[in-house]
Backbone bond lengths (Angstrom), bond angles and torsions (degrees), N, CA, C in turn:
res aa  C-N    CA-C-N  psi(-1)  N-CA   C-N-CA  omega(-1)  CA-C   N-CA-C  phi
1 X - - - 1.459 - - 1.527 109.59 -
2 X 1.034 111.67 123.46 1.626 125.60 167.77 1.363 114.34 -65.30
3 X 1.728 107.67 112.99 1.854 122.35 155.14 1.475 111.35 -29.88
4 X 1.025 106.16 117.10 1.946 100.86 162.99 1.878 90.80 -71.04
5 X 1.164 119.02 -57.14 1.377 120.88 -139.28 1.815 98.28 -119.38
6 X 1.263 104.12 139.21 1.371 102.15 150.13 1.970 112.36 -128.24
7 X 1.543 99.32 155.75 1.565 88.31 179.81 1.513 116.24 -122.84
8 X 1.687 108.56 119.13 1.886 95.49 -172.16 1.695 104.64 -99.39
9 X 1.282 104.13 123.50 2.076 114.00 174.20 2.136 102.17 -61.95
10 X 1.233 100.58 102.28 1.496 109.83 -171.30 1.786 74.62 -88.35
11 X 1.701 107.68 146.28 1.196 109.85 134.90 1.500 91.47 -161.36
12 X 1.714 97.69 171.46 1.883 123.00 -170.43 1.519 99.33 -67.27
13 X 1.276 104.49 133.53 1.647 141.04 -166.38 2.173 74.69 -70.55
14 X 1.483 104.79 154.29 1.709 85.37 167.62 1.671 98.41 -106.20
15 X 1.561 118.76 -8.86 1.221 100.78 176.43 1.481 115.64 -90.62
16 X 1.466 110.04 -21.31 1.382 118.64 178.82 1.959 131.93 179.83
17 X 0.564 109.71 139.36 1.751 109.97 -179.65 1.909 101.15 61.39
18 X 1.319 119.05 -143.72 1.173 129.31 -155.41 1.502 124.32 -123.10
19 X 1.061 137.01 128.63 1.757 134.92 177.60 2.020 100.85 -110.71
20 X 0.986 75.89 140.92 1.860 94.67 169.08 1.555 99.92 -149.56
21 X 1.701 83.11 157.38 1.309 108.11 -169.71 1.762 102.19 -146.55
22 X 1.567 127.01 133.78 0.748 120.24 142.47 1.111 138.60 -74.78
23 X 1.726 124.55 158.32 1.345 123.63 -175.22 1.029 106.27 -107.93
24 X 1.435 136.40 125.16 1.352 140.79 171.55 1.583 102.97 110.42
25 X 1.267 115.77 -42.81 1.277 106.61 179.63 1.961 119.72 -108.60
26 X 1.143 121.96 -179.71 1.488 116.18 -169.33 1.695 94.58 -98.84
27 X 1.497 111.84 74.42 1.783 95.29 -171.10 1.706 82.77 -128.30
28 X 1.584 116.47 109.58 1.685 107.98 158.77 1.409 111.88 -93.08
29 X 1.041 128.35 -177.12 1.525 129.87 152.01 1.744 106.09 177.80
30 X 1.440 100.76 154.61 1.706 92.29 176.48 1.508 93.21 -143.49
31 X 1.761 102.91 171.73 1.550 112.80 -179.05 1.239 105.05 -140.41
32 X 1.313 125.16 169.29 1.264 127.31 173.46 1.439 120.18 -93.90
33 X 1.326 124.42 -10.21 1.683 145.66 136.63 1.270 124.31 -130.23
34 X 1.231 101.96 152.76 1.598 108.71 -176.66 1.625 112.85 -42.55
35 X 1.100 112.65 -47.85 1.454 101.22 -171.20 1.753 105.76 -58.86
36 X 1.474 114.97 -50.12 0.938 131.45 172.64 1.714 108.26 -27.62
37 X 1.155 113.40 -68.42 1.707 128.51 -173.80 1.338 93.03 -40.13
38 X 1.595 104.00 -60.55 1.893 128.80 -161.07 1.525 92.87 -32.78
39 X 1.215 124.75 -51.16 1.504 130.59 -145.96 1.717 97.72 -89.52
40 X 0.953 101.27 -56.11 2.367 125.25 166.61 1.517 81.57 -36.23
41 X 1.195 139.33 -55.17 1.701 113.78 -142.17 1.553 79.80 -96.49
42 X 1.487 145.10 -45.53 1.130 123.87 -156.93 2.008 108.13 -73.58
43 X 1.016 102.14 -18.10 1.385 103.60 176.34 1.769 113.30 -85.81
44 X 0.995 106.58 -20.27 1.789 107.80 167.89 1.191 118.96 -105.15
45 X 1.318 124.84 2.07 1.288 134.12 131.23 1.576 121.51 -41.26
46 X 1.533 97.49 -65.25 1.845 105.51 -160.33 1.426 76.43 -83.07
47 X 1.518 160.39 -14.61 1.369 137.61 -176.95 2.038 109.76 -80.94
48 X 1.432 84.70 -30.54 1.446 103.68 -179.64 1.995 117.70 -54.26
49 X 1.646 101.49 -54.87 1.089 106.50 -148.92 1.857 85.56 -112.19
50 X 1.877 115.74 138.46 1.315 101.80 -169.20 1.347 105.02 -102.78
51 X 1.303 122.40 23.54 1.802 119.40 157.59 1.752 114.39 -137.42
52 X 1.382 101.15 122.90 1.402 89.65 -173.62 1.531 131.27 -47.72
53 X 1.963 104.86 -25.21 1.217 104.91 173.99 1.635 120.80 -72.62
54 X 1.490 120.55 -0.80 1.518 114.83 167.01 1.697 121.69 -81.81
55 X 1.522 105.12 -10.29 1.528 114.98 -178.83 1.583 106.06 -58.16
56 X 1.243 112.02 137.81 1.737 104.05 176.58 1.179 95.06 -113.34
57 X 2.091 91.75 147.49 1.305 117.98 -147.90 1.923 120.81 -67.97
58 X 1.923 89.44 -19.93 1.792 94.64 174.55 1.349 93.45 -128.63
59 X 1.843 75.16 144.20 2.203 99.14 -179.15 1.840 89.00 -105.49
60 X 0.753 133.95 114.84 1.642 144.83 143.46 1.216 109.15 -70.75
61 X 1.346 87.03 122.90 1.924 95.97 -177.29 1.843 102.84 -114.56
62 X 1.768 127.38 110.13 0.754 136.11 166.43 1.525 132.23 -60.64
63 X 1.143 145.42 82.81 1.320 144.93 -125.17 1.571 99.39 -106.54
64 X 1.219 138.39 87.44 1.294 157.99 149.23 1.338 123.02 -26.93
65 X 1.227 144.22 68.76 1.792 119.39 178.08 1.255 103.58 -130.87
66 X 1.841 119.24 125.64 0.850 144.88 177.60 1.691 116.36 -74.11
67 X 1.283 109.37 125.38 1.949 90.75 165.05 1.476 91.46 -143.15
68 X 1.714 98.87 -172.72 1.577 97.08 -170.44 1.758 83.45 -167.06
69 X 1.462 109.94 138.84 1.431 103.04 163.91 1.420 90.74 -161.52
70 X 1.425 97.77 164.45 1.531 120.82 -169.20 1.341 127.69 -62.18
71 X 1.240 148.51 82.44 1.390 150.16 165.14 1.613 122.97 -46.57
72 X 1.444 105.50 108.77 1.836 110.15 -172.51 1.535 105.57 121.68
């Protein structure tokens, strides 16, 4: 059965640009801008999966950003 969906957890590189990760499957990739990544995940996608017709048709990108500041 064919994935409709896969979902990759994007969050900020801390030295620079972007890391993603898929969930469920072993797919990392990072970019140095989002668009950049955008293009990184569709190519480790099609490296990922060995028929294009098993690729599912939406990538959900989970957008991660951590902060932290001082209380008091």
């Amino acid at each position: 059965m064919k994935v409709k969906e896969i979902i990759f957890l994007v969050e900020e590189d801390p030295e620079d640009g972007y890391n993603a990760t898929a969930l469920g499957y072993s797919i990392f990739t990072e970019g140095e801008t989002f668009e950049v990544l955008k293009n990184n995940i569709k190519d480790a996608i099609e490296c990922h999966f060995d028929k294009t017709e098993d690729i599912p048709g939406i990538v959900r990108l989970h957008i991660v950003r951590e902060e932290m500041f001082s209380y008091g």
